[in-house]
C-alpha positions in Angstrom: 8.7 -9.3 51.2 6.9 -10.3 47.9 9.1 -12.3 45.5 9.1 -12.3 42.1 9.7 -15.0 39.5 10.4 -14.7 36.4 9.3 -17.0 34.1 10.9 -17.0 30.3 10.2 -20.4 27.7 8.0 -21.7 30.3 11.1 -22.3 32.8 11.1 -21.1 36.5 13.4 -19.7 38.7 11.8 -19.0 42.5 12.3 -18.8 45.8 9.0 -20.0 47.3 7.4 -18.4 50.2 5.1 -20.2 52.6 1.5 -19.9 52.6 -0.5 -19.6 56.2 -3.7 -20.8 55.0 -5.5 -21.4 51.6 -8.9 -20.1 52.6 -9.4 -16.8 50.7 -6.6 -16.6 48.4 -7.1 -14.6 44.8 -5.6 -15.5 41.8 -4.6 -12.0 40.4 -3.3 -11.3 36.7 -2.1 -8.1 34.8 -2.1 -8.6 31.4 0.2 -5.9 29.8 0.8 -5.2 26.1 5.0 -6.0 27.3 4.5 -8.3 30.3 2.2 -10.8 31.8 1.8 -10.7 35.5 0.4 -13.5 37.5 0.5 -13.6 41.3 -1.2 -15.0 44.4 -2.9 -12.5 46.9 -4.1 -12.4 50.5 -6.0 -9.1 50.9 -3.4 -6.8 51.1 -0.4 -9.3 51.1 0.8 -10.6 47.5 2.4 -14.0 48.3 4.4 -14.6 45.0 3.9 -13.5 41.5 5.1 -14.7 38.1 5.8 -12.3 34.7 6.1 -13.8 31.1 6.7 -12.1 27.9 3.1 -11.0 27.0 3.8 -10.9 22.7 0.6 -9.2 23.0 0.5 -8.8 19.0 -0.1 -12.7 18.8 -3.1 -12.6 20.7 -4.0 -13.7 24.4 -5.8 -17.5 23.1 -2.5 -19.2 22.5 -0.7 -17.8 25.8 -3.8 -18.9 28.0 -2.0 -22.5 28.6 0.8 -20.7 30.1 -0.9 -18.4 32.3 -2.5 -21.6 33.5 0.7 -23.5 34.0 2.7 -20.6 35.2 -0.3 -20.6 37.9 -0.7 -23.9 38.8 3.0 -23.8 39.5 2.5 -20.9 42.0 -0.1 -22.8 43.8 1.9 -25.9 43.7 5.1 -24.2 45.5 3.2 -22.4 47.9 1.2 -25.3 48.8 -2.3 -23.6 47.9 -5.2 -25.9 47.2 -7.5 -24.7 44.2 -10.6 -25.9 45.7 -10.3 -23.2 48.0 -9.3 -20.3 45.8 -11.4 -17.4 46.5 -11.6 -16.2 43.0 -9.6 -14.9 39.8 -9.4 -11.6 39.3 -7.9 -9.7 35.7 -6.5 -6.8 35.0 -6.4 -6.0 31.1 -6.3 -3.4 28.9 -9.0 -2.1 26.8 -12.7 -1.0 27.5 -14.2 -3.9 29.8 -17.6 -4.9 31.2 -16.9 -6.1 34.5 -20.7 -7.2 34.4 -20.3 -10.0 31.7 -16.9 -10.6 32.0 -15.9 -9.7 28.7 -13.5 -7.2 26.9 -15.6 -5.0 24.3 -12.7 -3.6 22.9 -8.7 -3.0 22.9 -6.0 -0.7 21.1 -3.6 -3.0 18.8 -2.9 -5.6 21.1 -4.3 -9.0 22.3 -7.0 -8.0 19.4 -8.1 -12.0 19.9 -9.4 -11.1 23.4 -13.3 -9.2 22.3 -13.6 -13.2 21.1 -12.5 -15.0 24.1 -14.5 -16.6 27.1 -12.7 -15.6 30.1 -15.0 -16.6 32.6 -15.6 -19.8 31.0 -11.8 -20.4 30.8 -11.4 -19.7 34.6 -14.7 -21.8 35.5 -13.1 -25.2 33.6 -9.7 -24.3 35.1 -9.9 -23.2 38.6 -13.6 -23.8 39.4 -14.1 -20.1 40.6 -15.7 -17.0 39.8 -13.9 -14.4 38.0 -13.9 -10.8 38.2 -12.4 -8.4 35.3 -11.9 -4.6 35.0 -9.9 -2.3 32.7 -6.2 -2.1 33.8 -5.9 1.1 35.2 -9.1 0.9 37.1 -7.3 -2.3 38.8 -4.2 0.2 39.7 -6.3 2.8 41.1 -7.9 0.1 43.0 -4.8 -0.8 44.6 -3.6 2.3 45.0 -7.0 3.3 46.6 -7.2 0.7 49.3 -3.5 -0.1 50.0 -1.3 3.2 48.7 -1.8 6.8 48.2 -5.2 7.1 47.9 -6.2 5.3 51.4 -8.3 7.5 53.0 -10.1 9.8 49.7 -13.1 9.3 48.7 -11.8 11.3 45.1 -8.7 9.7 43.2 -7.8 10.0 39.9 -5.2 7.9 38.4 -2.6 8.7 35.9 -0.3 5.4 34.5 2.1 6.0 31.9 4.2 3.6 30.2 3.5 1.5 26.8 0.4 3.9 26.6 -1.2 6.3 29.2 -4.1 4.9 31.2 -6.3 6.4 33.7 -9.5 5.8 36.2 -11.2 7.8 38.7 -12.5 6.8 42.0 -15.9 9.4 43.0 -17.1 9.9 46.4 -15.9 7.0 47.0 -17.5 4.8 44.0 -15.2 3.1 41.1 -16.3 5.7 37.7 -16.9 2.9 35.0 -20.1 4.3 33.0 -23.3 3.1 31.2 -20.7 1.6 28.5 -17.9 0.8 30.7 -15.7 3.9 29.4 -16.2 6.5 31.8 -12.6 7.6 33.4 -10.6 4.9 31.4 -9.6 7.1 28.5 -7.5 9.9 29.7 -4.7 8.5 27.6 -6.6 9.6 24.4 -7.5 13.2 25.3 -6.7 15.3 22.3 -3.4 17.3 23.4 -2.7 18.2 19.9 -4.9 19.1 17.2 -2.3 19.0 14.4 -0.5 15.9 15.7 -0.2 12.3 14.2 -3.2 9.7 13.9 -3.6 7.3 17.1 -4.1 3.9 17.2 -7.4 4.8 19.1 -8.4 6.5 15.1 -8.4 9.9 17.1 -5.7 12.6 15.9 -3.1 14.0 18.6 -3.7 12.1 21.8 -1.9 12.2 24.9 -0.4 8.3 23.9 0.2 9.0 20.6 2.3 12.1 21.8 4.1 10.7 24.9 4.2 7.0 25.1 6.4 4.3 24.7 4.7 2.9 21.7 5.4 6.4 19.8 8.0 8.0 21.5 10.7 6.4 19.5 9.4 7.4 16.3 9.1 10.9 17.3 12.6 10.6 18.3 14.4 9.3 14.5 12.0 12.1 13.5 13.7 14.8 14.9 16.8 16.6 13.4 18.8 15.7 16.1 18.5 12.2 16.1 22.0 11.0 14.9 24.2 13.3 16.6 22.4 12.3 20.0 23.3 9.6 21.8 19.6 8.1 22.0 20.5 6.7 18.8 23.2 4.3 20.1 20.3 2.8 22.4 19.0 -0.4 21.0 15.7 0.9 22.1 14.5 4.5 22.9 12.6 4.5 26.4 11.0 6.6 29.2 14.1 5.2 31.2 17.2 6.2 28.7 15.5 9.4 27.8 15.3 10.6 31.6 18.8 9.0 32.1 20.6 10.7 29.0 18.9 14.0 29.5 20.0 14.5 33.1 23.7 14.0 31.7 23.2 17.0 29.1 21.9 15.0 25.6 20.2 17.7 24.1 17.0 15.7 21.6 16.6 13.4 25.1 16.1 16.7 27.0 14.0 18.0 24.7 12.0 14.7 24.4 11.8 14.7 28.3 10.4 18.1 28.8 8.3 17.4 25.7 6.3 14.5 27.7 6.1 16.2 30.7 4.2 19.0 29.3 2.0 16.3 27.3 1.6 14.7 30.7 0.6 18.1 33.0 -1.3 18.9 30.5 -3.4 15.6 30.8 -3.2 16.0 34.3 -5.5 19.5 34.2 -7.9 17.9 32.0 -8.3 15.0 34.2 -8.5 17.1 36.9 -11.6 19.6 35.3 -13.2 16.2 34.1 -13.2 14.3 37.9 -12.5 16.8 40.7 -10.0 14.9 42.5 -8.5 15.4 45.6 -5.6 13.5 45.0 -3.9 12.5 41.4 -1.5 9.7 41.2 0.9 8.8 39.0 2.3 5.3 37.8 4.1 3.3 35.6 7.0 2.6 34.7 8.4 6.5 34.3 8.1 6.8 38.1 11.9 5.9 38.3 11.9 9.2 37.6 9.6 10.5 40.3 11.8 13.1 41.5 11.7 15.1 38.1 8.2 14.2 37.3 5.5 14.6 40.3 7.5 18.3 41.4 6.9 19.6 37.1 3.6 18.4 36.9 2.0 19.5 40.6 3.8 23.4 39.9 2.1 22.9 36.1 -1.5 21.6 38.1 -0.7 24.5 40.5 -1.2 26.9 38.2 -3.5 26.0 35.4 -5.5 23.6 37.0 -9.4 25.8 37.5 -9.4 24.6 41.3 -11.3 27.4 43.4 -11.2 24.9 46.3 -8.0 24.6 46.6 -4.5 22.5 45.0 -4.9 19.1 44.0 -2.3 17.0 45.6 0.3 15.4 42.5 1.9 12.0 43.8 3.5 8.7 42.7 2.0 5.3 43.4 2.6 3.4 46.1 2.5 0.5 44.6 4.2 0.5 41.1 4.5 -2.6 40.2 2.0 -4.2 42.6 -1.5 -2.1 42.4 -3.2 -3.9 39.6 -3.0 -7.5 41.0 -3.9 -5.6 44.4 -6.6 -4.2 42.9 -7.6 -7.3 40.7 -7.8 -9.2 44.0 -9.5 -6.3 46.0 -12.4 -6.6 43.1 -13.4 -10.4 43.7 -13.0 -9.8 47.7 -15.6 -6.8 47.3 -17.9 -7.8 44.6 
């Protein structure tokens, strides 16, 4: 059982598991715009991971000494020697060349990254190599060895949470592109022509209409904001929107059904862009994985152009787990 530790002001509270042997371990991090996740990995086994507060609008450079900490403190508690680490591998958002190791760009948070060294950082701290790649490419990863894409050759991944992320696996081959953008950027499909201005400087995109950066926004926008009871929330989220619609809130219902369109509707086009056989779902909205996967595979079912036959709609395996699988996965394989 993996084991989680949560980290807040630099304190830890843990549990520590044992270690069999250090020889092939991965350092594995998933840097979100909300959360920092470090862990160590064994193949297909995390041994222990680690989450601070990302405060992804003040840059990644000043948090880098407590990613290194927070790891080091892993290693210490579970005994692993970082001589014999087998790598670093980093999950982050934004367009990334896994070739150089760098991040060529990133939508409104840890805007400091495009100037940092990464590799460097990890050579002078762990002596290793490091391998990086866009954040939902790392989930699909994971999901593609170890969850509900083992055994495809054609994935297509759909995350959905601060913003909507996505990567395609094709006969068999991770999609990244001459520029590093191929399959990354279903979250900025245009879904609505007239809508509101993204972050991404395109007009209507799937974030921009169902996302957690935006969603609150278009909720105090709507006329039935005060008499519903998303407006006693101290925050409006994926989670109290699903939870106050199923009880009869009539804006969260409407909100709800609103994304889920936005959401099938991305699904199609991801589906005509990458001919999957299977399209996954993650993030943090699959705590409601009963209401989603059914809406979207009847609304794939029938407006999805698939002469072959129905793509298969279905929830990660591994929510909270598949990017620092994949992230690991990516320095055993490259």
């Amino acid at each position: 059982m993996n084991k989680e530790i949560t980290i807040q002001k630099n304190k830890i509270n843990t549990n520590q598991l044992p270690v069999d042997g250090n020889e092939g371990i991965v350092i594995a991090m998933d840097i979100g715009g909300t959360k920092i996740k470090t862990g160590l990995v064994d193949h297909d086994k995390i041994i222990c991971t680690a989450v601070i507060d990302a405060e992804s609008s003040n840059g990644l450079k000043d948090k880098l000494k407590f990613i290194e900490q927070t790891v080091n403190e892993l290693m210490l508690q579970n005994a692993v020697d970082k001589n014999k680490i087998k790598g670093v591998g980093i999950s982050m958002p934004g367009i990334v060349d896994s070739m150089q190791k760098r991040v060529l760009s990133i939508d409104n948070k840890f805007n400091d990254v495009v100037e940092l060294d990464l590799n460097e950082w990890v050579k002078n701290t762990w002596h290793t190599k490091l391998e990086i790649e866009n954040d939902a490419r790392c989930a699909l990863v994971g999901e593609w060895q170890y969850g509900k894409g083992k055994g495809y050759n054609d994935v297509v991944l759909m995350t959905i949470g601060t913003g909507v992320g996505s990567s395609a696996v094709i006969e068999g081959k991770v999609l990244r592109g001459k520029h590093f953008q191929a399959g990354c950027l279903g979250g900025h499909f245009t879904i609505n022509i007239h809508g509101t201005a993204c972050n991404c400087g395109n007009i209507g995109c799937v974030e921009t209409e169902a996302s957690t950066w935006n969603i609150e926004n278009i909720a105090r926008n709507n006329a039935g904001w005060s008499e519903s009871n998303l407006a006693l929330e101290k925050h409006v989220d994926f989670e109290n929107i699903f939870r106050l619609a199923k009880a009869g809130d009539g804006l969260a219902k409407i909100l709800r059904d609103r994304c889920v369109e936005v959401w099938s509707a991305a699904a199609v086009n991801l589906i005509h862009a990458y001919d999957p056989e299977v399209l996954i779902i993650g993030g943090g909205v699959m705590a409601s994985a009963d209401f989603i996967i059914p809406y979207i595979q009847q609304k794939t079912d029938a407006h999805a152009w698939t002469p072959w036959g129905k793509v298969k709609i279905a929830a990660a395996e591994n929510i909270n787990a598949a990017a620092l699988l994949g992230a690991a996965w990516l320095v055993y394989n490259n």
